[in-house]
C-alpha positions as CSV (number, residue, x, y, z in Angstrom):
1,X,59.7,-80.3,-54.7
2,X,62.6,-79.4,-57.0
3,X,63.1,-77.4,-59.8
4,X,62.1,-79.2,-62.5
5,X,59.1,-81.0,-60.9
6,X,58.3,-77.2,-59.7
7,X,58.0,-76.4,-63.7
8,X,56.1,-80.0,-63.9
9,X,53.1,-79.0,-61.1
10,X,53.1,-75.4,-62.3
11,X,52.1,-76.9,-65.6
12,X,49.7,-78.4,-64.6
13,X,48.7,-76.0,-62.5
14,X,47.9,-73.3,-65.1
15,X,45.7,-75.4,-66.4
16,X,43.6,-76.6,-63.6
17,X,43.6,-73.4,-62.2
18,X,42.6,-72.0,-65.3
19,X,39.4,-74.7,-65.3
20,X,38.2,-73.9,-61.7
21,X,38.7,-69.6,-62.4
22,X,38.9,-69.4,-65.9
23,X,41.0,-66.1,-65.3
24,X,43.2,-66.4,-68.7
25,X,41.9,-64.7,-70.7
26,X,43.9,-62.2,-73.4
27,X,43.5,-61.0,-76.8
28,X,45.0,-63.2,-79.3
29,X,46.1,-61.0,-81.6
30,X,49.6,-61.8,-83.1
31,X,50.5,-58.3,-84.7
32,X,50.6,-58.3,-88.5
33,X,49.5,-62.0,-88.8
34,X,46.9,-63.2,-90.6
35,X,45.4,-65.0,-87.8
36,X,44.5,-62.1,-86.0
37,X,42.1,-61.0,-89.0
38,X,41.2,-64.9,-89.1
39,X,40.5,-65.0,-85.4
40,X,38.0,-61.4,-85.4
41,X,35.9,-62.0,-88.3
42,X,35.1,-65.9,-87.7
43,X,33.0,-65.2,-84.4
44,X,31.0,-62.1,-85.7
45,X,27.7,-62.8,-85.7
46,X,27.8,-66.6,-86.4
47,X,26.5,-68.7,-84.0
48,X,24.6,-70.9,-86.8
49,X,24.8,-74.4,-85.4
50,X,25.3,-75.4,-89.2
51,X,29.2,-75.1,-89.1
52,X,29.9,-77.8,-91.6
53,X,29.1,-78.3,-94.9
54,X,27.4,-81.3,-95.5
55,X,27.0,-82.8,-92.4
56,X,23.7,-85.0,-91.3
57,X,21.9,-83.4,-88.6
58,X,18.9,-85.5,-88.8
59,X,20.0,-88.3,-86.7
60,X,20.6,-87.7,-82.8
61,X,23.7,-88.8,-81.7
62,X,25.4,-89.1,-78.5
63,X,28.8,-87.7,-78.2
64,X,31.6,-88.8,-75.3
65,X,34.3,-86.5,-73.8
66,X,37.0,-87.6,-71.5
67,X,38.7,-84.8,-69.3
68,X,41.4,-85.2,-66.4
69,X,39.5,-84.1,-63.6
70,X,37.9,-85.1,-59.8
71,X,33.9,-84.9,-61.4
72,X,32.1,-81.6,-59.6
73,X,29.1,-82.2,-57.3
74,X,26.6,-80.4,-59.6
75,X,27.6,-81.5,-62.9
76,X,24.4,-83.4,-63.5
77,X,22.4,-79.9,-63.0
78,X,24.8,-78.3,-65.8
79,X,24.6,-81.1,-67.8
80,X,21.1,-81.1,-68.5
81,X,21.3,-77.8,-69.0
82,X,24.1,-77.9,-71.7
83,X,22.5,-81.1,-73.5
84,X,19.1,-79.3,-73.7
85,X,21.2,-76.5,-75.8
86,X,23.1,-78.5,-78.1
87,X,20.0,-80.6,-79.1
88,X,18.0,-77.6,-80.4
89,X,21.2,-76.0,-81.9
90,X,23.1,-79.6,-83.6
91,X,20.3,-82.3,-82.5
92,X,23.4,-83.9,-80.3
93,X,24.0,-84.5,-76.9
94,X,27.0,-84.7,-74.8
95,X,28.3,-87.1,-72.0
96,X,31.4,-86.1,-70.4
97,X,33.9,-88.8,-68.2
98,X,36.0,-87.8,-65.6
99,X,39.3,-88.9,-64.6
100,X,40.1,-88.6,-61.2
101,X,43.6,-86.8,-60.4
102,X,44.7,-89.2,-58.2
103,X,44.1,-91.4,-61.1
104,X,45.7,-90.0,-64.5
105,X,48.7,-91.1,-64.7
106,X,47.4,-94.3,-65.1
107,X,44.0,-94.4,-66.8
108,X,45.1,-92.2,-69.4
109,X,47.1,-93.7,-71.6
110,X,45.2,-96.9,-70.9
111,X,42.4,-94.8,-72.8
112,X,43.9,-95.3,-76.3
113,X,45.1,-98.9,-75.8
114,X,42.3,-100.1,-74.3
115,X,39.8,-100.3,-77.7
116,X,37.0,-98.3,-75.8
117,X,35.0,-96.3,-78.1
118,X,34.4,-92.7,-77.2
119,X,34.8,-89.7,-79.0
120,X,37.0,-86.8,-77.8
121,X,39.1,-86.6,-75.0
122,X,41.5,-83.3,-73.7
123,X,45.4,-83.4,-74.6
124,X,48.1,-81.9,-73.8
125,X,52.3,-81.8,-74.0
126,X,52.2,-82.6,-70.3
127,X,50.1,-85.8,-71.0
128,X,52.4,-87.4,-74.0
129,X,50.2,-85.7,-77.2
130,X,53.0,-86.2,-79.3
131,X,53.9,-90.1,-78.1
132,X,50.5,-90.8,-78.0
133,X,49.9,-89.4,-81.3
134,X,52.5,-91.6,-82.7
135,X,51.0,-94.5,-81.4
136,X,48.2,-93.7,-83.4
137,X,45.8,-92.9,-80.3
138,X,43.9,-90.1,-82.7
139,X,43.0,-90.0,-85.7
140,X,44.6,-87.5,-88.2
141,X,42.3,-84.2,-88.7
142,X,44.2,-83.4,-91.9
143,X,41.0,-83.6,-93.9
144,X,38.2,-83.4,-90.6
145,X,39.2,-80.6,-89.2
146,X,39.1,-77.8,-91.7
147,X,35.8,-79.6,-93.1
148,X,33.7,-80.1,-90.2
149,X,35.1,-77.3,-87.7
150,X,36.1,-74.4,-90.7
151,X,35.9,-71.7,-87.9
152,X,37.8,-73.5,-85.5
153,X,40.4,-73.8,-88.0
154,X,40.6,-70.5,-89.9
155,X,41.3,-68.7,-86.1
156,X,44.4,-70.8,-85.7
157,X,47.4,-69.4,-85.9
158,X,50.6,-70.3,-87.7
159,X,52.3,-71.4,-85.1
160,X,49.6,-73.5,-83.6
161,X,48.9,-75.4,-86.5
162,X,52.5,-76.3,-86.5
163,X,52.6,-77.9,-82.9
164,X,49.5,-79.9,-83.9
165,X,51.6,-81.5,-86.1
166,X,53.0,-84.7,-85.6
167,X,54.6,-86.3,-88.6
168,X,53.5,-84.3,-91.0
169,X,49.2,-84.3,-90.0
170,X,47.4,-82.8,-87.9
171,X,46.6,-84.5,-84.8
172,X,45.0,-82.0,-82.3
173,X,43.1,-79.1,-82.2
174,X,44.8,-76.1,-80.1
175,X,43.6,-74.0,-77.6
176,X,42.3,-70.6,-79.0
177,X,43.5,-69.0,-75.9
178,X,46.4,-67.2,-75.6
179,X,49.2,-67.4,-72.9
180,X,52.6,-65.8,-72.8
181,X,56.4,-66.9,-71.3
182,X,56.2,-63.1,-70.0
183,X,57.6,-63.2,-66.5
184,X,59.1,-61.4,-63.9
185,X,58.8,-59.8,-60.2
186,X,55.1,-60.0,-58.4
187,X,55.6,-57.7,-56.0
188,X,54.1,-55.9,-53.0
189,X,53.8,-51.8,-52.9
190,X,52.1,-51.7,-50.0
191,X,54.8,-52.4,-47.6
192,X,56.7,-49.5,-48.8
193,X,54.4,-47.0,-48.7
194,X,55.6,-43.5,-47.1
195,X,59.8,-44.3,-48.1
196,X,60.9,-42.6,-50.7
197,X,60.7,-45.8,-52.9
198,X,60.6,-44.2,-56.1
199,X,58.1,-47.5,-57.8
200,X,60.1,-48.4,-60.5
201,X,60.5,-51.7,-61.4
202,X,61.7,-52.2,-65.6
203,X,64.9,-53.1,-65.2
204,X,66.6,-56.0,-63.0
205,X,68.6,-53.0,-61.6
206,X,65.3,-51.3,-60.7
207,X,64.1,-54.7,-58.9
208,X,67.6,-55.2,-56.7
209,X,66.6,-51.5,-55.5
210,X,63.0,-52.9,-54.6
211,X,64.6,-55.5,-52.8
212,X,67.0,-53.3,-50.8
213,X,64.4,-51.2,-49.9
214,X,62.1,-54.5,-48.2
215,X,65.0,-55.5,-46.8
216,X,65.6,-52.3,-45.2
217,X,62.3,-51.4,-44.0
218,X,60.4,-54.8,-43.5
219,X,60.7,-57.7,-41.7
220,X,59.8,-59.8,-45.0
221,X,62.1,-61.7,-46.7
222,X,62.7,-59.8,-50.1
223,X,62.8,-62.6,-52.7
224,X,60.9,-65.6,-51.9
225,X,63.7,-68.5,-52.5
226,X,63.2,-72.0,-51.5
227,X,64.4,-76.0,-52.0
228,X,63.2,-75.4,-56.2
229,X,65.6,-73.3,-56.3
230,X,65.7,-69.2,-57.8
231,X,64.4,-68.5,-61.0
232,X,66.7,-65.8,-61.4
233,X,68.8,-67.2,-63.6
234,X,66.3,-67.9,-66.1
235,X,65.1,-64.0,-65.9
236,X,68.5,-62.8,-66.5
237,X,68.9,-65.0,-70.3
238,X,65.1,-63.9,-70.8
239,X,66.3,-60.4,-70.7
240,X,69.2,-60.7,-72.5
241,X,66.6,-61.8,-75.5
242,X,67.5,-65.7,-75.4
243,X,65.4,-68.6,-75.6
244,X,65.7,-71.4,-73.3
245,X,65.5,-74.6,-76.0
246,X,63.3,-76.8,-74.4
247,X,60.9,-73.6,-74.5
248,X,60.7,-72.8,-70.0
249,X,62.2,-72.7,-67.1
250,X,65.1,-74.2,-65.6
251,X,67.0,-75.0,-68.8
252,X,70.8,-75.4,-69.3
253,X,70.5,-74.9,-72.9
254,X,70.1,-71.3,-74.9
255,X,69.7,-69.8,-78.6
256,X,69.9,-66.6,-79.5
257,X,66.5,-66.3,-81.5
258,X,67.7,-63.1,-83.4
259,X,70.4,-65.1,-85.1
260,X,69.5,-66.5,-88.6
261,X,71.1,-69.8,-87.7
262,X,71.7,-70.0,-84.2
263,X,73.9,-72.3,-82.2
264,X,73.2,-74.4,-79.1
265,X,75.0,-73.1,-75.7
266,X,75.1,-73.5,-72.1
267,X,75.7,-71.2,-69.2
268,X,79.0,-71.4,-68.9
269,X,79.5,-70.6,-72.6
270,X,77.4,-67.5,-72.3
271,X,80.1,-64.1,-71.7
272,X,77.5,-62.5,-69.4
273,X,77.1,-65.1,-67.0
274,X,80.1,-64.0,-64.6
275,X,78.0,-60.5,-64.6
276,X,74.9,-62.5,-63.6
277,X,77.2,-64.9,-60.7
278,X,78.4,-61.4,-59.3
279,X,75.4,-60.0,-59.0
280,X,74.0,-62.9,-57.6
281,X,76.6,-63.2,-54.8
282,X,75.5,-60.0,-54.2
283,X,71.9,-60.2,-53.4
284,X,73.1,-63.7,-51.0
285,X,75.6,-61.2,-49.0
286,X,73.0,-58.5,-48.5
287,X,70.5,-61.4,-47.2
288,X,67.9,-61.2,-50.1
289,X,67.0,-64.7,-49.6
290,X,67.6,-67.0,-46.7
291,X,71.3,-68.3,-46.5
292,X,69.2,-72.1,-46.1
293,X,66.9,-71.6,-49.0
294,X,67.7,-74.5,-51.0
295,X,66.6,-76.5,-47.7
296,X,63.2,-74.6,-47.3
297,X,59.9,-76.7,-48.5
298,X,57.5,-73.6,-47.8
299,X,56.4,-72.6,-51.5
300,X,53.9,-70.4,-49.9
301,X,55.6,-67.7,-48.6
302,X,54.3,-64.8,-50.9
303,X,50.6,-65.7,-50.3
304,X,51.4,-65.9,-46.1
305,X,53.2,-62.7,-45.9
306,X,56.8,-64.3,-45.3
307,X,58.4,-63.0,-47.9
308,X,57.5,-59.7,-50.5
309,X,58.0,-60.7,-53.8
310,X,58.5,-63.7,-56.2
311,X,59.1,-64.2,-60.0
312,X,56.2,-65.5,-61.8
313,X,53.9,-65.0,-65.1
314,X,50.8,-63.3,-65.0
315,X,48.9,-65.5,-64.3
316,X,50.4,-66.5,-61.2
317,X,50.0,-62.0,-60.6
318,X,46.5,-62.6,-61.2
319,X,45.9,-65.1,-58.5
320,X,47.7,-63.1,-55.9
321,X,46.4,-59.9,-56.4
322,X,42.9,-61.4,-56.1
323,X,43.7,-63.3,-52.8
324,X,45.2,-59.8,-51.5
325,X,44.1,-57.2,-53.0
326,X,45.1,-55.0,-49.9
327,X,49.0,-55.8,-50.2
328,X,49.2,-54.1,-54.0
329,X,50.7,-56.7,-55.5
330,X,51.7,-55.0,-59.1
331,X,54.0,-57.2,-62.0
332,X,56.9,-56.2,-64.1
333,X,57.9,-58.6,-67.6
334,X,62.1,-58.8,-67.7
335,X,61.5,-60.8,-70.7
336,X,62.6,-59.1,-73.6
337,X,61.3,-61.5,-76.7
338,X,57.5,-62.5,-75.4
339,X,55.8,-65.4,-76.9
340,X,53.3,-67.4,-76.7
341,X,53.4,-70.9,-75.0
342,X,52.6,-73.8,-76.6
343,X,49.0,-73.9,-77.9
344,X,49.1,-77.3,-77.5
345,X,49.4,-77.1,-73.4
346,X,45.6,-77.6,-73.8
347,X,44.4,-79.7,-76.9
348,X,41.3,-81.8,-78.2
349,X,41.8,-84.7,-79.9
350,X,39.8,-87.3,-81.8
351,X,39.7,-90.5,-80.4
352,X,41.2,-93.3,-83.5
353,X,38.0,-95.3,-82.3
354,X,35.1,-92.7,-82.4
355,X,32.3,-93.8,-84.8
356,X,31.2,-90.0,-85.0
357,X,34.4,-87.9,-85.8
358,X,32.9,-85.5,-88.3
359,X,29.5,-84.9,-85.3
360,X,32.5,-84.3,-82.4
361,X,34.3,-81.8,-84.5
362,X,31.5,-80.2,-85.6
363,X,30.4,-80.0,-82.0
364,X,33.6,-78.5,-81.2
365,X,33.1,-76.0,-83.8
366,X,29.9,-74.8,-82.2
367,X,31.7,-74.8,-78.3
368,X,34.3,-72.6,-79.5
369,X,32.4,-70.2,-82.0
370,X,29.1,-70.0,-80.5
371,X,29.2,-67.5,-76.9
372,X,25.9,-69.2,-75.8
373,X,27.1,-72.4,-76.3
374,X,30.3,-71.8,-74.9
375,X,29.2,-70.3,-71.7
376,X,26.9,-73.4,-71.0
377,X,29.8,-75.5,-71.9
378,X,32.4,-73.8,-69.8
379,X,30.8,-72.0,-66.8
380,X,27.5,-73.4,-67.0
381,X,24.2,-71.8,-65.7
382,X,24.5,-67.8,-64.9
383,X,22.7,-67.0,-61.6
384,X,23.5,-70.5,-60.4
385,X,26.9,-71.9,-61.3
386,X,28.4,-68.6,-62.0
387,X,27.4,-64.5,-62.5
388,X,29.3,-61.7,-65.0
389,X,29.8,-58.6,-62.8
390,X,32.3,-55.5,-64.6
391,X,32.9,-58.1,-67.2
392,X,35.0,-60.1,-65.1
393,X,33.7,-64.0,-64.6
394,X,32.7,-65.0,-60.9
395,X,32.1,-68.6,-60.5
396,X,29.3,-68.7,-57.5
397,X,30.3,-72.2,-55.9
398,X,33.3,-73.6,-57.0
399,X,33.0,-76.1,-54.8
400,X,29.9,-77.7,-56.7
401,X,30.1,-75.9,-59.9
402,X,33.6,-75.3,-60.9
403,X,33.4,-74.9,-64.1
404,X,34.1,-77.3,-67.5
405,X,37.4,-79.0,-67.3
406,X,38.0,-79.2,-71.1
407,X,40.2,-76.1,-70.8
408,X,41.3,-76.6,-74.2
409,X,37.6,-75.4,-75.0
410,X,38.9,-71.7,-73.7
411,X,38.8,-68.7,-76.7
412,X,40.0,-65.7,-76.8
413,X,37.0,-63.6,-77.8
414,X,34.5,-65.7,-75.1
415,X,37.0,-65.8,-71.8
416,X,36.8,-63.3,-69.6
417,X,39.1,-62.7,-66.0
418,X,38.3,-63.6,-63.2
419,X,36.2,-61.1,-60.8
420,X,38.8,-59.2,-58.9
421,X,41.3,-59.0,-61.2
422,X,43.8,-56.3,-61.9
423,X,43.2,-53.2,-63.7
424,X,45.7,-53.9,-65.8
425,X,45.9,-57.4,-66.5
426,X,44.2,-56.7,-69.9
427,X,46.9,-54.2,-71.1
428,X,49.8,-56.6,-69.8
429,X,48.2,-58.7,-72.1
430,X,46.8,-56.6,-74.8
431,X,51.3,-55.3,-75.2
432,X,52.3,-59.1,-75.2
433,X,49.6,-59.6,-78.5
434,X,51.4,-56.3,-80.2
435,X,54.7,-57.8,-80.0
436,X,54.1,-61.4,-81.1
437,X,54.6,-62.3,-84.6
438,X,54.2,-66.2,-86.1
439,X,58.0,-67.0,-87.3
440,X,59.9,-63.8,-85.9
441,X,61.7,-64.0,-82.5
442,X,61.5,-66.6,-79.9
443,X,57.7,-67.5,-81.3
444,X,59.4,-69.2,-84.2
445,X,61.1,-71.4,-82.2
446,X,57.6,-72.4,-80.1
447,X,57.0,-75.3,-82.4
448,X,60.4,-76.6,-81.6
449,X,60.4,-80.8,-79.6
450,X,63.7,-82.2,-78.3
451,X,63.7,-85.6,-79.0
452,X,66.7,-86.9,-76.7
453,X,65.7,-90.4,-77.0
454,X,69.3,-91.1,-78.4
455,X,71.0,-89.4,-75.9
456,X,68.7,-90.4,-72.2
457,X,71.5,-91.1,-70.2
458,X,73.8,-87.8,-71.3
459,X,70.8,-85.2,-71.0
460,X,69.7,-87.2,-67.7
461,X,72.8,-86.8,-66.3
462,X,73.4,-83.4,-67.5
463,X,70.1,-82.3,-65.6
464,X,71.2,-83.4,-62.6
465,X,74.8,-81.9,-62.5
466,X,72.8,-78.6,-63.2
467,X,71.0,-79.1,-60.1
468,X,73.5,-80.3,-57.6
469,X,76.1,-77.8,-59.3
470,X,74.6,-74.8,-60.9
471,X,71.8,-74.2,-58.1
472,X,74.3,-73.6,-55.2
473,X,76.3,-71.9,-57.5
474,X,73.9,-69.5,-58.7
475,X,72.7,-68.6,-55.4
476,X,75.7,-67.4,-54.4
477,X,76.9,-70.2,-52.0
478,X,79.5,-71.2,-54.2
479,X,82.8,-69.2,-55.4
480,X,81.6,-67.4,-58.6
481,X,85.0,-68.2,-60.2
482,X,85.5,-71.9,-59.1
483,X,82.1,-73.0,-59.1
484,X,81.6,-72.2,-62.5
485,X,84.6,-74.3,-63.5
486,X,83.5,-77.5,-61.6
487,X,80.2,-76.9,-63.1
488,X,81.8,-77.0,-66.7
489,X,83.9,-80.0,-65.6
490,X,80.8,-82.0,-64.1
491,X,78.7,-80.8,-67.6
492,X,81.2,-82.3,-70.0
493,X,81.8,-85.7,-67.8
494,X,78.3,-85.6,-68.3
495,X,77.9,-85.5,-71.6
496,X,76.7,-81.9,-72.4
497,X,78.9,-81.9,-75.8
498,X,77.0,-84.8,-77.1
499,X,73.6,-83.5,-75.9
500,X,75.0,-80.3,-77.6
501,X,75.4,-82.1,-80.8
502,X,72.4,-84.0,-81.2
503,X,69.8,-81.4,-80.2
504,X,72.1,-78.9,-82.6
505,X,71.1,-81.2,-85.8
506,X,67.7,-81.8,-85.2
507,X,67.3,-77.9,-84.5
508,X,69.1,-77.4,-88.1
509,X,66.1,-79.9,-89.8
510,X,63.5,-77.6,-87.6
511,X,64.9,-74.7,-89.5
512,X,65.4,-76.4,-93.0
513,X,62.1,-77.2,-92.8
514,X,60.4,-74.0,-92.0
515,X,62.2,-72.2,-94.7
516,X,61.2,-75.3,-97.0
């Protein structure tokens, strides 16, 4: 797996991890926004199945749901469970259709050609929202969605509302739940307990200390590299307070988010990058990482005790601490300008052939804003799918009852960790919300799409010189002076400066706009 199909199954990841542990969970707070005061007063004390004005109740109607999923053993008991609910509360029942993993790529785009009628389905940037969107697959919320799901609405934030847009309307409704592009070392204390290890760890300086000190008094391979190649490199820009433009990892393009009007660059246009090269050459002579990393295929070796650390986001801290709680995993954020990820990683949209958009959204309304409701819908039935212990979630058999896939459904105020968690996953979490403001930093730039549909071949071809080129390079098996040369040589054969160009207009309309 490379780098960039790494990023791809990580994506993904997140989110199905997320379904079967529903350990995401954060305060969505953004600071001085309004949405924060939007998001605490819609859920207090309404749980009134009435969330739309005007809307027909009398009639009972059966609503669809398509989800990207294999469909659990048990789903039939939680089902019945769930429908028995949402009859008494909105006198409608749901039926939810699975598609198969093994089958997605396929069968879901053939959803909104096909002329099947159904009502919702889940979206998201990593299944073509926007495309589909403009292949008029939904239908436009503009006037549905602050009608028939007003809470729903009034707790979205600026910037979500934003990257449900498509055109100008609104095709999607966001996730409620908050994640962050905070990342940095997951790391084990318990191997260097009784050195004199001082536990530090805010400051890359502080982490190539941790790493000499596993390398001296472990067997463990310090930093786990392997054939996706080191994150490193994306750490060091993060920390510098840049913004990688297509919004993650492994990137060759960078803003500087503080600047009112920023300009497009690459890494060898950056003056810090012969610091970061040096340093890097570095860490490969003192044996940080395996001199063959970029041939190993073992992604694993954190979790199996090979190597001591790795650089992650918190979620991916969650999940090790609770498989190992006896190795002290603890996590450091390098990033210097958190914000959130897109909201629209998880979305709901309205099928453009439901005969019952105003009854789904309503629905939706109730999922999100109503706790009973929403623990039916997402976890199912407590004592049998799943049990609240220290207000962490544990999901009893995750085999038969993992839990709703419709992770879009997630809130912030109803999502709780997983059992097992760390102590201080919350506060991580709770400093990332203080930070975050809609239009300041590297959050204003969140709603920001390349469209390199012009320019294919260039940006193509620039991706893979980055890989073949810069990989090796930043590693440190490469000359840090001539390797950063033939890098720029092999970018601009490529077709960076036209890339450059293109991406640097539309970025000007993205900021015209949002001062318009």
């Amino acid at each position: 797996m490379n780098k960039i199909s790494r990023f791809m199954a990580a994506a993904i990841s997140i989110s199905m991890t997320a379904g079967l542990l529903m350990s995401c969970g954060s305060s969505a707070t953004k600071g001085s926004t309004t949405a924060s005061t939007n998001q605490s007063s819609a859920v207090e004390g309404e749980t009134d199945s009435t969330t739309a004005a005007a809307l027909d109740l009398s009639k009972e109607v059966e609503l669809s749901l398509y989800v990207v999923s294999d469909r659990p053993a048990g789903q039939d008991v939680l089902d019945e469970n769930l429908n028995k609910l949402l009859k008494e509360k909105m006198n409608t029942t749901l039926k939810t259709e699975w598609i198969a993993w093994s089958e997605y790529a396929n069968k879901y785009p053939l959803l909104f050609s096909s002329g099947e009628v159904f009502d919702m389905a889940y979206a998201a940037t990593w299944l073509n929202f926007a495309a589909l969107a403009r292949k008029g697959a939904f239908k436009s919320l503009d006037e549905l969605w602050p009608t028939y799901a007003p809470k729903n609405f009034a707790r979205q934030s600026e910037t979500a509302l934003q990257q449900a847009t498509v055109d100008g309307h609104y095709y999607c409704v966001p996730t409620l739940l908050a994640t962050y592009s905070a990342y940095g070392p997951i790391y084990r204390t318990d191997i260097l307990e009784g050195t004199d290890w001082d536990g530090k760890m805010e400051t890359i300086a502080d982490y190539e200390t941790y790493l000499q000190y596993v390398k001296d008094n472990t067997t463990l391979e310090p930093y786990d590299v392997y054939s996706s190649g080191s994150e490193m490199d994306d750490i060091f820009m993060y920390n510098n307070g840049l913004y990688a433009l297509k919004g993650s990892t492994n990137d060759f393009l960078w803003i500087d988010p503080a600047e009112e009007n920023p300009k497009i660059f690459t890494y060898y246009e950056y003056d810090k990058t012969a610091d970061f090269l040096e340093m890097m050459n570095r860490w490969n002579q003192a044996g940080y990482f395996p001199k063959s990393a970029l041939s190993d295929t073992d992604s694993s070796k954190v979790q199996n005790g090979v190597a001591a650390s790795t650089l992650h986001n918190i979620d991916t801290y969650q999940s090790r601490f609770i498989e190992h709680p006896e190795w002290g995993f603890k996590f450091a954020n390098f990033v210097s300008d958190v914000s959130n990820m897109s909201f629209t990683q998880d979305a709901m949209v309205i099928s453009n052939t439901s005969e019952n958009p105003e009854r789904a959204l309503a629905l939706y309304d109730l999922i999100t804003n109503d706790e009973e409701v929403y623990r039916a819908f997402m976890w199912g039935i407590e004592g049998t799918s799943y049990e609240i212990k220290d207000d962490q979630l544990s999901m009893l058999d995750l085999t038969t009852y993992p839990g709703s896939s419709m992770w879009a459904a997630r809130t912030t105020e109803f999502n709780l960790p997983t059992y097992g968690s760390p102590a201080d996953l919350q506060t991580w979490k709770d400093s990332f919300d203080q930070a975050i403001v809609d239009g300041e930093g590297s959050q204003k730039y969140r709603s920001f799409v390349l469209d390199i549909s012009s320019i294919e071949t260039e940006y193509a071809a620039c991706q893979n010189v980055h890989q073949q080129y810069w990989w090796p390079l930043e590693l440190g098996y490469t000359d840090p002076v001539s390797g950063l040369q033939e890098y720029k040589d092999k970018m601009e054969a490529a077709g960076i400066e036209k890339v450059i160009e293109t991406l640097q207009t539309q970025l000007n309309d993205y900021l015209t706009a949002q001062k318009g």
